[in-house]
N, C-alpha and C positions, 0 to 999 in steps of 0.2 A: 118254688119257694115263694113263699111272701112274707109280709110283715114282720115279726121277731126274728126270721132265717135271714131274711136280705141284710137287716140290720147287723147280725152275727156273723155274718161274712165280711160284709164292710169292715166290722172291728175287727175281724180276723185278719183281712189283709191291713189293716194298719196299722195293728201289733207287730206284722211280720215285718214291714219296711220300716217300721221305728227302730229295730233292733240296729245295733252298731257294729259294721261289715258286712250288712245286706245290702244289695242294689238293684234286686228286683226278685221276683218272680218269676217262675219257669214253666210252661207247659208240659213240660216233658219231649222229647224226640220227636214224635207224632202229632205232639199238642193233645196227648190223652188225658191231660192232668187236669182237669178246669171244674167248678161249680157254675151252671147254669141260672143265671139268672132271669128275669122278664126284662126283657133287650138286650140284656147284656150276659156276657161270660167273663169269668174271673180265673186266667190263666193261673198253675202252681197251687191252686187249691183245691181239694175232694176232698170234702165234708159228707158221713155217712151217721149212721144211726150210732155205733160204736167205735168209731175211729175218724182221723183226721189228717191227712197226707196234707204236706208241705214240701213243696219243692222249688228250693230257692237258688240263686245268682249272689253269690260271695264275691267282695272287693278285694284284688290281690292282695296276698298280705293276712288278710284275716285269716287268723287260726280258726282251722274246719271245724274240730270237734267243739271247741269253744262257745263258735259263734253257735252251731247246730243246738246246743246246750241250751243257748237265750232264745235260740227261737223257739225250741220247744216249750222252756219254761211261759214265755211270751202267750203262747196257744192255750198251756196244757188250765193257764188260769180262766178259759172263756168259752173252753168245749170239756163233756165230760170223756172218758173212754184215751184209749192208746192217742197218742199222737206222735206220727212218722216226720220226720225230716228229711228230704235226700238234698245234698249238694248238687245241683245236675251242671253247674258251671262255675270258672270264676272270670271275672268282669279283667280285661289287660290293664298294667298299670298305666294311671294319667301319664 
């Protein structure tokens, strides 16, 4: 990826941690879930030609379906095609 993709991923993960009851990002289990970028890799995100996986870390407390809702809406405004959310965890209360 370069140029307008690096760029679209950045906004991507900063839509998702703007969202309210996200606390991070997830890799997945294995750490299979990531977009590659030139140095760097962007845990919780796979960005494809017609879809966009999102796998986030929820603050106790935060209703699932809700918040999965904002993140989706958050993505669905910056990529075209499906975009998936999975909860893969939630963060223990402070």
């Amino acid at each position: 990826m370069s140029g307008p993709e690096v760029d679209l991923v950045d906004r991507l993960e900063a839509a998702v941690l703007a969202v309210e009851g996200v606390v991070g990002l997830h890799a997945g289990v294995l750490g299979e879930v990531a977009t590659y970028l030139p140095g760097r890799r962007i845990g919780g995100l796979r960005l494809r030609d017609d879809d966009c996986e999102v796998h986030v870390v929820l603050s106790f407390g935060s209703p699932v379906v809700e918040t999965a809702d904002r993140v989706r809406d958050a993505v669905r405004g910056l990529v075209a095609g499906r975009v998936d959310v999975t909860v893969e965890d939630v963060a223990p209360p402070a």
